[in-house]
MIMI-184226 format. One record per residue: residue number from 0; residue in three letters; x, y, z of N, C-alpha, C in turn. Coordinates in nm, 2 decimals, always signed. Example, Ala and Ser with C-alpha at 12.3 -4.5 7.8 and 13.67 -1.06 7.14 Angstrom:
NODE   nr  rest     nxx     nyy     nzz    caxx    cayy    cazz     cxx     cyy     czz
NODE    0   ALA   +1.32   -0.57   +0.78   +1.23   -0.45   +0.78   +1.32   -0.33   +0.78
NODE    1   SER   +1.28   -0.22   +0.71   +1.37   -0.11   +0.71   +1.29   +0.00   +0.79
# end
This chain:
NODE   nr  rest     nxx     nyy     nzz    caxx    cayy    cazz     cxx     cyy     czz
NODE    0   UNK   +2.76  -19.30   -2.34   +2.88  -19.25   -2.39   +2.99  -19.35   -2.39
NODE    1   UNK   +3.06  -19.35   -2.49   +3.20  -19.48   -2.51   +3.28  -19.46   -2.42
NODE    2   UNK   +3.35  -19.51   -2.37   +3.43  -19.53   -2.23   +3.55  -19.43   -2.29
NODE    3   UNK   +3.59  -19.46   -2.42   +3.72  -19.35   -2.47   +3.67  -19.22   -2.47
NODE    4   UNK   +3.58  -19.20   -2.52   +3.53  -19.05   -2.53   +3.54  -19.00   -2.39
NODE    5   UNK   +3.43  -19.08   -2.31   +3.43  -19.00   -2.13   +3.56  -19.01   -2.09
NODE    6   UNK   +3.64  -19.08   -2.10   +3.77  -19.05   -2.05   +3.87  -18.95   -2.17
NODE    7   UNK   +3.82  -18.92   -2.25   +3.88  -18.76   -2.32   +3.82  -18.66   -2.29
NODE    8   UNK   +3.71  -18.67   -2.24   +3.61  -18.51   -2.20   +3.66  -18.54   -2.02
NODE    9   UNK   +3.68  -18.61   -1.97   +3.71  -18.65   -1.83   +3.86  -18.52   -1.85
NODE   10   UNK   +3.96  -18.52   -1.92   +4.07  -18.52   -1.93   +4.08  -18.38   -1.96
NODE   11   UNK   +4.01  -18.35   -2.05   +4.01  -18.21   -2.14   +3.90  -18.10   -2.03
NODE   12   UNK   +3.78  -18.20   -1.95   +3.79  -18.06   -1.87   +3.85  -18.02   -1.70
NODE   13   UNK   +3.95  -18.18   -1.68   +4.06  -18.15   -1.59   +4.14  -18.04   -1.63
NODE   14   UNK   +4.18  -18.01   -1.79   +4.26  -17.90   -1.83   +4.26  -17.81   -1.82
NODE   15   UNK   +4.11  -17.76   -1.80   +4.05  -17.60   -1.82   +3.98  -17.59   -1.70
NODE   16   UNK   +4.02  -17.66   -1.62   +3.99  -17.60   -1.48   +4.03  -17.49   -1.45
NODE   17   UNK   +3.94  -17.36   -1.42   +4.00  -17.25   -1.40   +4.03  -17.26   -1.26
NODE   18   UNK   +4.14  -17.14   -1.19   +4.16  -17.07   -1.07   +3.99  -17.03   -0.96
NODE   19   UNK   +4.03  -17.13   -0.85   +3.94  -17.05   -0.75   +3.91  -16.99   -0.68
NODE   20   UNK   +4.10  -16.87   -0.72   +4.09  -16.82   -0.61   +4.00  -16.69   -0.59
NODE   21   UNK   +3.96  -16.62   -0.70   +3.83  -16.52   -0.75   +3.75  -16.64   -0.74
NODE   22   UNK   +3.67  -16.70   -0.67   +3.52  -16.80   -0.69   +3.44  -16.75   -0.62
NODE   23   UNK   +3.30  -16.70   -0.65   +3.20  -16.68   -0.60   +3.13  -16.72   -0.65
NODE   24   UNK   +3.01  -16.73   -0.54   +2.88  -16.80   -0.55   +2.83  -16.80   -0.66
NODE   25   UNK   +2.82  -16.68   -0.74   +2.71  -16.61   -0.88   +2.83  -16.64   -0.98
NODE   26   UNK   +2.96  -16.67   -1.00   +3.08  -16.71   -1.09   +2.96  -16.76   -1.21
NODE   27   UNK   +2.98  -16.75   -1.33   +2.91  -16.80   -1.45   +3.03  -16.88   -1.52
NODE   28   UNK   +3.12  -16.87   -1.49   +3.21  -16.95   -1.53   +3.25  -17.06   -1.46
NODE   29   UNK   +3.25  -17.03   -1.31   +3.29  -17.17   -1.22   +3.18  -17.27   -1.26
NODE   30   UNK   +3.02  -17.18   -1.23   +2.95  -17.30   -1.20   +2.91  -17.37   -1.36
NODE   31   UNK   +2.96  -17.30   -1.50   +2.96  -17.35   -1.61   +3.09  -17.48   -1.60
NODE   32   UNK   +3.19  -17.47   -1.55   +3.27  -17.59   -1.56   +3.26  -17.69   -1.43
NODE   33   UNK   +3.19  -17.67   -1.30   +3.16  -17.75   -1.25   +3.01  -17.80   -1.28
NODE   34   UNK   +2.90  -17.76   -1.39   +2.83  -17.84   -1.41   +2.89  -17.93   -1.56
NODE   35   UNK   +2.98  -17.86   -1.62   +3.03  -17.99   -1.72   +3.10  -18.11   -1.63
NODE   36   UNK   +3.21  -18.07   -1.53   +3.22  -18.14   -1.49   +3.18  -18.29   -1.40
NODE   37   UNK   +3.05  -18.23   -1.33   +2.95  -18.32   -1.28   +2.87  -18.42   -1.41
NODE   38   UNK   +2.86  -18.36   -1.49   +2.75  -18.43   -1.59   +2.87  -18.57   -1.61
NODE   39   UNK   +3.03  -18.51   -1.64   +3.05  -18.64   -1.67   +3.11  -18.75   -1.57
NODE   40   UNK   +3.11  -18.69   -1.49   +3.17  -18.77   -1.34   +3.03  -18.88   -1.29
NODE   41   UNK   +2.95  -18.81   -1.37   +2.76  -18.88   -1.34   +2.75  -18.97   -1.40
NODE   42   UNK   +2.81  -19.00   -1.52   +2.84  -19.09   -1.67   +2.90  -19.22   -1.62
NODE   43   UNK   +3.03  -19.17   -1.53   +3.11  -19.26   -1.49   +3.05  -19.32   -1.40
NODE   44   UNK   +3.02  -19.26   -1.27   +2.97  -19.32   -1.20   +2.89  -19.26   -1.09
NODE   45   UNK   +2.73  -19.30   -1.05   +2.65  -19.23   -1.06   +2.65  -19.16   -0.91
NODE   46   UNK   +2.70  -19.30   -0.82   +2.72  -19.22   -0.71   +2.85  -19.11   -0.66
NODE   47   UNK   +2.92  -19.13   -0.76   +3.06  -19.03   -0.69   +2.98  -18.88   -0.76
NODE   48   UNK   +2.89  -18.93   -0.90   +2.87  -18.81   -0.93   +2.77  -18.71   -0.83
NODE   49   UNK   +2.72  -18.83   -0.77   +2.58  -18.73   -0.64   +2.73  -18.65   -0.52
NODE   50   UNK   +2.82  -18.74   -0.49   +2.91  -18.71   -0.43   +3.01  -18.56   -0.48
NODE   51   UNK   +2.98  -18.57   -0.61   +3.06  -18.43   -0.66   +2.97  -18.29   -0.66
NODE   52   UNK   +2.88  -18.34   -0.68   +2.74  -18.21   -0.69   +2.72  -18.16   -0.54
NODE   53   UNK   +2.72  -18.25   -0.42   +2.71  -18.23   -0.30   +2.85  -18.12   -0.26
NODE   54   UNK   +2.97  -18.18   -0.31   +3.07  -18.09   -0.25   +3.07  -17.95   -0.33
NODE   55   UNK   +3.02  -18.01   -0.45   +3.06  -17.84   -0.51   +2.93  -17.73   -0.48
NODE   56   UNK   +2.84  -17.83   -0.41   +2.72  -17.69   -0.38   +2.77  -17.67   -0.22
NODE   57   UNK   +2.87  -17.70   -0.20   +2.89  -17.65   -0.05   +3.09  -17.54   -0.05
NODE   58   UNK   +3.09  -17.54   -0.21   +3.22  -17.41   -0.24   +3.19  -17.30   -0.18
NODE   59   UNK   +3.04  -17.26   -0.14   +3.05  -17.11   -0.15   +3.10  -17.09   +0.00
NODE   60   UNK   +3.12  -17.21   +0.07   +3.16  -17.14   +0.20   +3.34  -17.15   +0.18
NODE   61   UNK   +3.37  -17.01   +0.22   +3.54  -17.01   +0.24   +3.61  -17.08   +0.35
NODE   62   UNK   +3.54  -17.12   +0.46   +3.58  -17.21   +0.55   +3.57  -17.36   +0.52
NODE   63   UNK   +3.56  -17.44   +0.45   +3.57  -17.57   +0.38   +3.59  -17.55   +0.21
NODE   64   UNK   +3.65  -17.41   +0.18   +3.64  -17.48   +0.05   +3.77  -17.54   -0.03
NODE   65   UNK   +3.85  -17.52   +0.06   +4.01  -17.59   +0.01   +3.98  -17.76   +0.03
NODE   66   UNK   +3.91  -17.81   +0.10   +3.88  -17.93   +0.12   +3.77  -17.97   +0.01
NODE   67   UNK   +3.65  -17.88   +0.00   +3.57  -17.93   -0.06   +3.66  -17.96   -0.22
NODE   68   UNK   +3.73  -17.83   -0.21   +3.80  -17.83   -0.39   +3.89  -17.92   -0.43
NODE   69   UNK   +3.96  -17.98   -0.33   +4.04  -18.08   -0.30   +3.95  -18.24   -0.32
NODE   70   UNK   +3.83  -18.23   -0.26   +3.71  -18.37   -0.31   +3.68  -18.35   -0.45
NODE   71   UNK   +3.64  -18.26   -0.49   +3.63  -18.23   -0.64   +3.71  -18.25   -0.71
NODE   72   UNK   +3.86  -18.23   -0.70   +3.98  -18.28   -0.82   +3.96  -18.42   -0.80
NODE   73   UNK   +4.04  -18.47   -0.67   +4.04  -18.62   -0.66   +3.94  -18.70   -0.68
NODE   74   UNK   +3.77  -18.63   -0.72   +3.67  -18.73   -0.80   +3.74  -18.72   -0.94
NODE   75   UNK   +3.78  -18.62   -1.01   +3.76  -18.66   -1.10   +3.92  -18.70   -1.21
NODE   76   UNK   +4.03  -18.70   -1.08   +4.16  -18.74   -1.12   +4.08  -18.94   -1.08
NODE   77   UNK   +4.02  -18.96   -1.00   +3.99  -19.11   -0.96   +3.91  -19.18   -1.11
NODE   78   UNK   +3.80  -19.08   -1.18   +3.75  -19.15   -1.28   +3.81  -19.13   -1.35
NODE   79   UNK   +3.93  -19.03   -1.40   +4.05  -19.07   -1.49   +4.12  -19.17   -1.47
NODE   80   UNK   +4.18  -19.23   -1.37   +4.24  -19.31   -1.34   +4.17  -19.44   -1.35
NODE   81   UNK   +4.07  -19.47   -1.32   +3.96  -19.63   -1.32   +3.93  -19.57   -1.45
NODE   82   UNK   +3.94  -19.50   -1.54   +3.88  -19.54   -1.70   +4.04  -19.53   -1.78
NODE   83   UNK   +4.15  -19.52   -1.74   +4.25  -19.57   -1.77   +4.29  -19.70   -1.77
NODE   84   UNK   +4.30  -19.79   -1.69   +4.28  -19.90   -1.64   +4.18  -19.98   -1.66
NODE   85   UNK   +4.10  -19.93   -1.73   +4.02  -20.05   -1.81   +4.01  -20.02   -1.93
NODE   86   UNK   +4.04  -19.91   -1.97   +4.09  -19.92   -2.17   +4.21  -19.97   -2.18
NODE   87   UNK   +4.24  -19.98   -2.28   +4.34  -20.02   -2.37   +4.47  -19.90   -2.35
NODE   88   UNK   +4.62  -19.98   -2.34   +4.68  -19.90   -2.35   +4.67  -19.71   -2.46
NODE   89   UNK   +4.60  -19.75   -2.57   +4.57  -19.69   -2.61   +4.47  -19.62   -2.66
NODE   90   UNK   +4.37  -19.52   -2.60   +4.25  -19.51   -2.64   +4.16  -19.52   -2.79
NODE   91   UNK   +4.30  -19.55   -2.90   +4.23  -19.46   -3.06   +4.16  -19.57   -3.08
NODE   92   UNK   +4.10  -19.58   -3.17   +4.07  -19.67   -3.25   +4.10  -19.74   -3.41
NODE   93   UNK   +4.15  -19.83   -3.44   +4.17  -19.89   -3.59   +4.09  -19.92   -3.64
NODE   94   UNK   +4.06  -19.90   -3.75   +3.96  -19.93   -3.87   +3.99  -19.99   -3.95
NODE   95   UNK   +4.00  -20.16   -3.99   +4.04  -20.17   -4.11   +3.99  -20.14   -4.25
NODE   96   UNK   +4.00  -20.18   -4.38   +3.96  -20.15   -4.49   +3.78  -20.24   -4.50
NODE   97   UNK   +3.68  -20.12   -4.53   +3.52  -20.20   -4.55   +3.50  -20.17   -4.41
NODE   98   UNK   +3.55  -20.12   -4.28   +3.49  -20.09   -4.15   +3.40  -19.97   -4.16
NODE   99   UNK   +3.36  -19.93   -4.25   +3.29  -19.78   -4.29   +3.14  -19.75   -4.16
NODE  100   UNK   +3.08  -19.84   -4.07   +3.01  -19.81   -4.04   +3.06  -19.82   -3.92
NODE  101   UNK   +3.19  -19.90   -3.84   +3.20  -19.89   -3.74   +3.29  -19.81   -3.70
NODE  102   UNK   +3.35  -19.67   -3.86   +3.41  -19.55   -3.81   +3.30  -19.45   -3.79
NODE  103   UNK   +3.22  -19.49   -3.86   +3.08  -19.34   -3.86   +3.02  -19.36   -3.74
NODE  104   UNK   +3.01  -19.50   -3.67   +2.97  -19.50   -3.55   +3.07  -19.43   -3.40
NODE  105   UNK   +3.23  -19.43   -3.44   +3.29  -19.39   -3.33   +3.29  -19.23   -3.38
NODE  106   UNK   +3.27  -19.25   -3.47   +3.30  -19.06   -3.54   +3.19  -19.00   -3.48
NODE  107   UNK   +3.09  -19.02   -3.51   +2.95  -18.96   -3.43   +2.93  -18.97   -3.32
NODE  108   UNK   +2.98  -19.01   -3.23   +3.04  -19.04   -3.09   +3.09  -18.91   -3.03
NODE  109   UNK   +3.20  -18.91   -3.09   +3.32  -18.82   -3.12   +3.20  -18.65   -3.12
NODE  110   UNK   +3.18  -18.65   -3.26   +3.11  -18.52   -3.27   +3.00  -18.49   -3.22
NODE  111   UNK   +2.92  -18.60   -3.17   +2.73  -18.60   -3.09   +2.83  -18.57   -2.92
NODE  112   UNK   +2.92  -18.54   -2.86   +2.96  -18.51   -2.76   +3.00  -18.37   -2.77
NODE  113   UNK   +2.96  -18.34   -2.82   +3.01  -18.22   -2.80   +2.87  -18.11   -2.73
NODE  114   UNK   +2.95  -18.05   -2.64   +2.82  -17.95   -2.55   +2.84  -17.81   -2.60
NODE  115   UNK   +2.97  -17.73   -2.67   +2.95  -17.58   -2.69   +3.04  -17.55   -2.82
NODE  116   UNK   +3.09  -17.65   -2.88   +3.15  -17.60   -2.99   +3.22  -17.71   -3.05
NODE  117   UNK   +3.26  -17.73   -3.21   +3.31  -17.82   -3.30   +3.41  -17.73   -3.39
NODE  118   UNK   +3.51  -17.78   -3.42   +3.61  -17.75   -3.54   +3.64  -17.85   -3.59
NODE  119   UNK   +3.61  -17.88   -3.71   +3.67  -17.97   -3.78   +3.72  -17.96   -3.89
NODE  120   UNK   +3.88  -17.99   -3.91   +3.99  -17.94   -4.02   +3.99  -18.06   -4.11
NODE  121   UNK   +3.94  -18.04   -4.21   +4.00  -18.18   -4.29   +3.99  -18.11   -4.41
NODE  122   UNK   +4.06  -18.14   -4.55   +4.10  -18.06   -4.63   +4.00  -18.08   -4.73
NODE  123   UNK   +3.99  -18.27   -4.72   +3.84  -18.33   -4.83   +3.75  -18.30   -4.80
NODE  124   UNK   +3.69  -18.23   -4.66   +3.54  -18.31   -4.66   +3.47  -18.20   -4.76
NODE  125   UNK   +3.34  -18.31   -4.74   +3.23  -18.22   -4.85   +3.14  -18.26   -4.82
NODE  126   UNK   +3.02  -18.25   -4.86   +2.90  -18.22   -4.78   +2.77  -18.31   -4.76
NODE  127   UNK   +2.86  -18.43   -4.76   +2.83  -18.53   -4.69   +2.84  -18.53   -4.52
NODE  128   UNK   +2.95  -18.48   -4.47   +2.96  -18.46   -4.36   +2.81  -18.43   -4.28
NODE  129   UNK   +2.72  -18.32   -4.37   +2.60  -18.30   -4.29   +2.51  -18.35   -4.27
NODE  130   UNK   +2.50  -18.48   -4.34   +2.36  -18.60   -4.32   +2.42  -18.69   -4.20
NODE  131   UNK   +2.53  -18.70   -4.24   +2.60  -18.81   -4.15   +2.64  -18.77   -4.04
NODE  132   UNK   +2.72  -18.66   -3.99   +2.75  -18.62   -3.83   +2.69  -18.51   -3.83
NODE  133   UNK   +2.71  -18.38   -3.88   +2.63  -18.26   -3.80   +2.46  -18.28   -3.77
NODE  134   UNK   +2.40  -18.35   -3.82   +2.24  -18.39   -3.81   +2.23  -18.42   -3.65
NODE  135   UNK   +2.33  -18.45   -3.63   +2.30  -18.54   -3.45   +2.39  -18.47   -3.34
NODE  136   UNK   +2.43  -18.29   -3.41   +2.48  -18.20   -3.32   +2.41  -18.18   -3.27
NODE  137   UNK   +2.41  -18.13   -3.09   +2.28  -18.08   -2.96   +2.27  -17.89   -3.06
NODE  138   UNK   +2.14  -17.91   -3.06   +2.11  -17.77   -3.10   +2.21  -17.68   -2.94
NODE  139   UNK   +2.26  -17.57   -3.03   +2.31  -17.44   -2.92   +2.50  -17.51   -2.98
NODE  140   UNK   +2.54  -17.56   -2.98   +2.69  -17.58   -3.01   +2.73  -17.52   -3.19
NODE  141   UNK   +2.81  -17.45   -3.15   +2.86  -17.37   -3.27   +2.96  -17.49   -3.36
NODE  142   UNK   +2.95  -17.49   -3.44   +3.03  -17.55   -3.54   +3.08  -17.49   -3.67
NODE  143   UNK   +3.27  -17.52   -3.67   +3.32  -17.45   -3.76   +3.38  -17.54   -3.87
NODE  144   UNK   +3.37  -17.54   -3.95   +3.45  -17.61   -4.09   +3.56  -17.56   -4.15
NODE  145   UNK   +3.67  -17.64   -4.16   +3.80  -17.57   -4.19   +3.81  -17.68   -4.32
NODE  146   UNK   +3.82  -17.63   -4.50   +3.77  -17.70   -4.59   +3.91  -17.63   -4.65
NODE  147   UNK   +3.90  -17.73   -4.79   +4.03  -17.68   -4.90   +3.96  -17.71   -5.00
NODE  148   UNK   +3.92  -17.87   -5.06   +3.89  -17.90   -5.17   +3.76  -17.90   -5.24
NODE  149   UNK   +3.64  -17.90   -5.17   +3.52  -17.92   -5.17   +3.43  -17.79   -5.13
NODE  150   UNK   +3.47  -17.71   -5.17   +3.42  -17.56   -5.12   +3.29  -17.52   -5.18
NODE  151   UNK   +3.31  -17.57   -5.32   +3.16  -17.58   -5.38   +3.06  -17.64   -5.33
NODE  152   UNK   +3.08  -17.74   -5.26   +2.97  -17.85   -5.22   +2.96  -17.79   -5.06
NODE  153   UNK   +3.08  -17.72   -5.04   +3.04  -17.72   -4.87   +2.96  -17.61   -4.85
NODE  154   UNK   +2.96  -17.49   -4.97   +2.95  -17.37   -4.91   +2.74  -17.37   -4.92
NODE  155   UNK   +2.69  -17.43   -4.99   +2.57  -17.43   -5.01   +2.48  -17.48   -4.92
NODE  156   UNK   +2.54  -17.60   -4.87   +2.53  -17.67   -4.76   +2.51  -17.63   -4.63
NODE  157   UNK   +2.58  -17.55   -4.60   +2.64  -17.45   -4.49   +2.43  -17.38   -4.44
NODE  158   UNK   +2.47  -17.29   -4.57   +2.37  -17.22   -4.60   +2.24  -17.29   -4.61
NODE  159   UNK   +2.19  -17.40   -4.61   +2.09  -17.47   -4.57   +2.07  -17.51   -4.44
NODE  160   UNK   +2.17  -17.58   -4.42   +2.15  -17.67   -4.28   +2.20  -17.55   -4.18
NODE  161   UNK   +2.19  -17.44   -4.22   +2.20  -17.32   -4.07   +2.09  -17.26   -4.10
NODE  162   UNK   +1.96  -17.26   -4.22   +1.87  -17.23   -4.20   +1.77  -17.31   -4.15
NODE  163   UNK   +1.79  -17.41   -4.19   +1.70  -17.52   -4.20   +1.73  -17.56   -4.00
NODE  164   UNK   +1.85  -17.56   -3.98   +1.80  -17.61   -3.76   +1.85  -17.51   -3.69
NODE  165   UNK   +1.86  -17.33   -3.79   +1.88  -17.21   -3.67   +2.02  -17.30   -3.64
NODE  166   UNK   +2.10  -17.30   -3.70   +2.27  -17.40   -3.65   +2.37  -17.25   -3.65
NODE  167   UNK   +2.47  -17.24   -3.58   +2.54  -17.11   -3.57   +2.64  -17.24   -3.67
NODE  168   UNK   +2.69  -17.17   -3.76   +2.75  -17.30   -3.86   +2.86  -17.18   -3.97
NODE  169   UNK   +2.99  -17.24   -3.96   +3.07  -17.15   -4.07   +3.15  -17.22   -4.11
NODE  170   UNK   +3.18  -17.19   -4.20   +3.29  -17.29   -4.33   +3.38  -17.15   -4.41
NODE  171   UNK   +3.49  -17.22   -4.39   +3.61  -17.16   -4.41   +3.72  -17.23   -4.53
NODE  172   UNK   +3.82  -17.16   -4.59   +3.91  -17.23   -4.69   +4.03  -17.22   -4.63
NODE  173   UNK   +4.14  -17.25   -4.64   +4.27  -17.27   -4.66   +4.35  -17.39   -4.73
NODE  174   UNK   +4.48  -17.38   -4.76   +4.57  -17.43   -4.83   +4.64  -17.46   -4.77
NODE  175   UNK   +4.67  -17.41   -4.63   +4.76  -17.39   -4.52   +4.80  -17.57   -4.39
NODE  176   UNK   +4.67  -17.60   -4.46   +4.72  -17.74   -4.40   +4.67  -17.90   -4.47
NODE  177   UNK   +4.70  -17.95   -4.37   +4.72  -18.12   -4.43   +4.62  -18.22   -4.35
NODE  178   UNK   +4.65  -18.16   -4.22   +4.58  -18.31   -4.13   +4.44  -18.31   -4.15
NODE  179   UNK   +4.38  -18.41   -4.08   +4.22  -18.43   -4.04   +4.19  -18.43   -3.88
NODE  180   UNK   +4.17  -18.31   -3.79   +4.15  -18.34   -3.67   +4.02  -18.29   -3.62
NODE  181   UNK   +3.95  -18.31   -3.53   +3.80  -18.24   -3.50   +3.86  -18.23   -3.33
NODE  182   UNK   +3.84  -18.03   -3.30   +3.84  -18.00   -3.18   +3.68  -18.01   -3.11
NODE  183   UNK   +3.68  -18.06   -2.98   +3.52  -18.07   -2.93   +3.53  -17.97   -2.84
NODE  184   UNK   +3.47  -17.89   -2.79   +3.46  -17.79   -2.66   +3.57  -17.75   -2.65
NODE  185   UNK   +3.67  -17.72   -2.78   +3.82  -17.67   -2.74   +3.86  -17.69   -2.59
NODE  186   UNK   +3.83  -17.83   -2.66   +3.95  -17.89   -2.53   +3.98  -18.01   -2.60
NODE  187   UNK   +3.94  -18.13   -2.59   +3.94  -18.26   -2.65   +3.98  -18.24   -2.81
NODE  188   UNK   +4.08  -18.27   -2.84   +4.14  -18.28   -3.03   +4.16  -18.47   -3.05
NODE  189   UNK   +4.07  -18.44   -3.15   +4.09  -18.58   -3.19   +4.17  -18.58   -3.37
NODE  190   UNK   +4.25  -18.71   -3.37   +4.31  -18.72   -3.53   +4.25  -18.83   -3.55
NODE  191   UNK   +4.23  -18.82   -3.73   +4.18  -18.91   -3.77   +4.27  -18.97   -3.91
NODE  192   UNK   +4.30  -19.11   -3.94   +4.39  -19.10   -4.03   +4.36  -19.07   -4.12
NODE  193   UNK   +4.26  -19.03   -4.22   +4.19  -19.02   -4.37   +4.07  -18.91   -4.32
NODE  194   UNK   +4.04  -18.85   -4.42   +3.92  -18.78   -4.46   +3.84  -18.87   -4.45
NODE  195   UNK   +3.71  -18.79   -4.34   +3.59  -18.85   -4.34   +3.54  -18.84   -4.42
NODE  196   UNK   +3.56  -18.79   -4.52   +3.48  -18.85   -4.69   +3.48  -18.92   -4.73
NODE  197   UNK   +3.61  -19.07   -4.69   +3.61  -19.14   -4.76   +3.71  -19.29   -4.63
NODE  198   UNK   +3.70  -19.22   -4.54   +3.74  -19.31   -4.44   +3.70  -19.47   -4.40
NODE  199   UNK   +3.77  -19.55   -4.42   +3.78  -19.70   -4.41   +3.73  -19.77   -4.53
NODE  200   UNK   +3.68  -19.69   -4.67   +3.66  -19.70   -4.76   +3.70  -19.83   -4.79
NODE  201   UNK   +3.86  -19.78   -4.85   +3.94  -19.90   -4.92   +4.08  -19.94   -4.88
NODE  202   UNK   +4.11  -19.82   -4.72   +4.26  -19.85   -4.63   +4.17  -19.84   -4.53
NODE  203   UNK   +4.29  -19.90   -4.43   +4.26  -19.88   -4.28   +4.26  -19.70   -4.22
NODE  204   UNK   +4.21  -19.71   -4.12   +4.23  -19.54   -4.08   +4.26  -19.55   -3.98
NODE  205   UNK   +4.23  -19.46   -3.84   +4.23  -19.49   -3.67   +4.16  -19.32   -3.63
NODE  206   UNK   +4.11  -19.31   -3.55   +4.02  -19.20   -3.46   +4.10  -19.19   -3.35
NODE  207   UNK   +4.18  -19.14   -3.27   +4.25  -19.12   -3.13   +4.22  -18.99   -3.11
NODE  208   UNK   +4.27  -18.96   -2.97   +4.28  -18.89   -2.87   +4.40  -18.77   -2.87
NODE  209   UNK   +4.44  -18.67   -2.89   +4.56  -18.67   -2.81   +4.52  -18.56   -2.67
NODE  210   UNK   +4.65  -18.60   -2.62   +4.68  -18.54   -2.49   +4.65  -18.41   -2.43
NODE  211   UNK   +4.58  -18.31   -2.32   +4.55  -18.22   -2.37   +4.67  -18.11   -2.36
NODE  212   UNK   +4.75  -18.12   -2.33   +4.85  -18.03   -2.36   +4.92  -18.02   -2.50
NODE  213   UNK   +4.88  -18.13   -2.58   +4.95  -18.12   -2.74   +4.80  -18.05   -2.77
NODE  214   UNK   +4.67  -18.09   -2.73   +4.54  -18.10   -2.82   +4.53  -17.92   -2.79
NODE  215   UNK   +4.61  -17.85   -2.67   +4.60  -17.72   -2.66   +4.68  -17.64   -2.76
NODE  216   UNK   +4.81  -17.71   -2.80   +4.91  -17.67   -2.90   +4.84  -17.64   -3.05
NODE  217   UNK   +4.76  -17.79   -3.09   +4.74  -17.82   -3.17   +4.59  -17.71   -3.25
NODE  218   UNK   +4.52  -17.66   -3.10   +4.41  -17.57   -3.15   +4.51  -17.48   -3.13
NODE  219   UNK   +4.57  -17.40   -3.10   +4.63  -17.26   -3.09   +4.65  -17.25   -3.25
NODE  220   UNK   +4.72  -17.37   -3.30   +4.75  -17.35   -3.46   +4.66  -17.36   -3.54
NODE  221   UNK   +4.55  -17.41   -3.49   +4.43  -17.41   -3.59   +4.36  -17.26   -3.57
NODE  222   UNK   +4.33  -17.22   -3.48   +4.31  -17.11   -3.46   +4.39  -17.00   -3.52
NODE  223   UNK   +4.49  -17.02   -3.52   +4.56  -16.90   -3.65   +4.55  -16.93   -3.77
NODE  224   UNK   +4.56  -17.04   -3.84   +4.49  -17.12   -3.94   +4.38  -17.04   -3.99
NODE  225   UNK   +4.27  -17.04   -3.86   +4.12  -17.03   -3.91   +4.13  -16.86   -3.95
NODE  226   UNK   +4.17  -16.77   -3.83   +4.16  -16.63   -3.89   +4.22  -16.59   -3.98
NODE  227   UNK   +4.30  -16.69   -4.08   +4.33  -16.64   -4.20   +4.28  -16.71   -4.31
NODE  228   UNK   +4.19  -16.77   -4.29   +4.15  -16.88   -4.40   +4.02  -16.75   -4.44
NODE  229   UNK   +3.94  -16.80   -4.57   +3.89  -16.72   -4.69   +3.75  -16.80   -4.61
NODE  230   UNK   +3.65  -16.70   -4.58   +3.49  -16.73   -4.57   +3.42  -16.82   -4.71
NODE  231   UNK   +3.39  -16.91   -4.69   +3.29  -16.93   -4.82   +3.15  -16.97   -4.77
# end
């Protein structure tokens, strides 16, 4: 995994750390975000990650678990911090004009990370998008399409490649917006400067990050977006 990506899924599931103070052993939700969170603290580095698995299988006792839960943030505030410090002030990436294979390479990055769900708003795409990134989605992750112009091409599409790999897969219309951004695991929002239709074509573009407190803003509005947009 690219060093920017693990440090945006590092970031985005610091965000959605739920409350411990309901935690029990059988929790289907605790032990769902501390095994995301292990898998990528394991990415970073392999021994803090044996180090994270060890404390979090010793939560269920209430007599060490303010400590253990306390080893568990500070692993994974430490591999935010050491993959800060060795990127680039800026995580995105620039594309200039004719980079077309070294945006499809961070773009597939971007969308092959994802473990339980995809939104992707862009107003151009069309159905190209499915040879090129959804082909290398992990079967089981839901993916949503938020479309304007290309509705003909997308909707047919749709309808194959969700029969064709059993894909839980929907495509949607509106008018209602402008940007190009792909949420991963509604948490991580990434912007991209141009339509993947046609990105680094014949301008420059860039792929970045943002923050997860804007990237939580930023789905809330896509999400009202989506429950009003037209099924196709």
């Amino acid at each position: 995994m690219e060093p920017h990506i693990l440090l945006a899924q590092l970031k985005g599931v610091l965000s959605r750390a739920p409350s411990f103070a309901d935690y029990t052993s059988t929790s289907p939700s605790h032990h769902a975000w501390l095994g995301q969170a292990h898998a990528l603290v394991h990415r970073w580095n392999t021994s803090e990650g044996s180090a994270f698995q060890m404390t979090a299988d010793f939560l269920g006792s209430e007599l060490t678990r303010n400590s253990n839960l306390a080893r568990v943030f500070g692993i994974l505030n430490r591999a935010i911090a050491d993959l800060e410090l060795r990127l680039p002030a800026t995580q995105g990436q620039a594309f200039g004009p004719g980079a077309i294979y070294d945006f499809f390479k961070a773009l597939n990055s971007v969308i092959s990370s994802a473990q339980t769900s995809l939104l992707i708003v862009d107003p151009y795409m069309d159905d190209t998008v499915f040879d090129a990134y959804l082909s290398g989605v992990p079967s089981g992750v839901a993916v949503r399409l938020l479309v304007e112009e290309y509705t003909a091409k997308v909707a047919p599409a749709v309808q194959k490649f969700a029969t064709q790999y059993n894909a839980a897969i929907e495509a949607r219309r509106s008018n209602a917006f402008h940007d190009r951004v792909i949420f991963v695991d509604a948490g991580e929002c990434w912007v991209l400067g141009q339509s993947i239709r046609k990105a680094a074509e014949s301008k420059p573009t860039y792929l970045a990050p943002l923050s997860p407190d804007i990237a939580a803003l930023k789905l809330a509005h896509y999400e009202s977006v989506w429950s009003q947009a037209k099924a196709i």
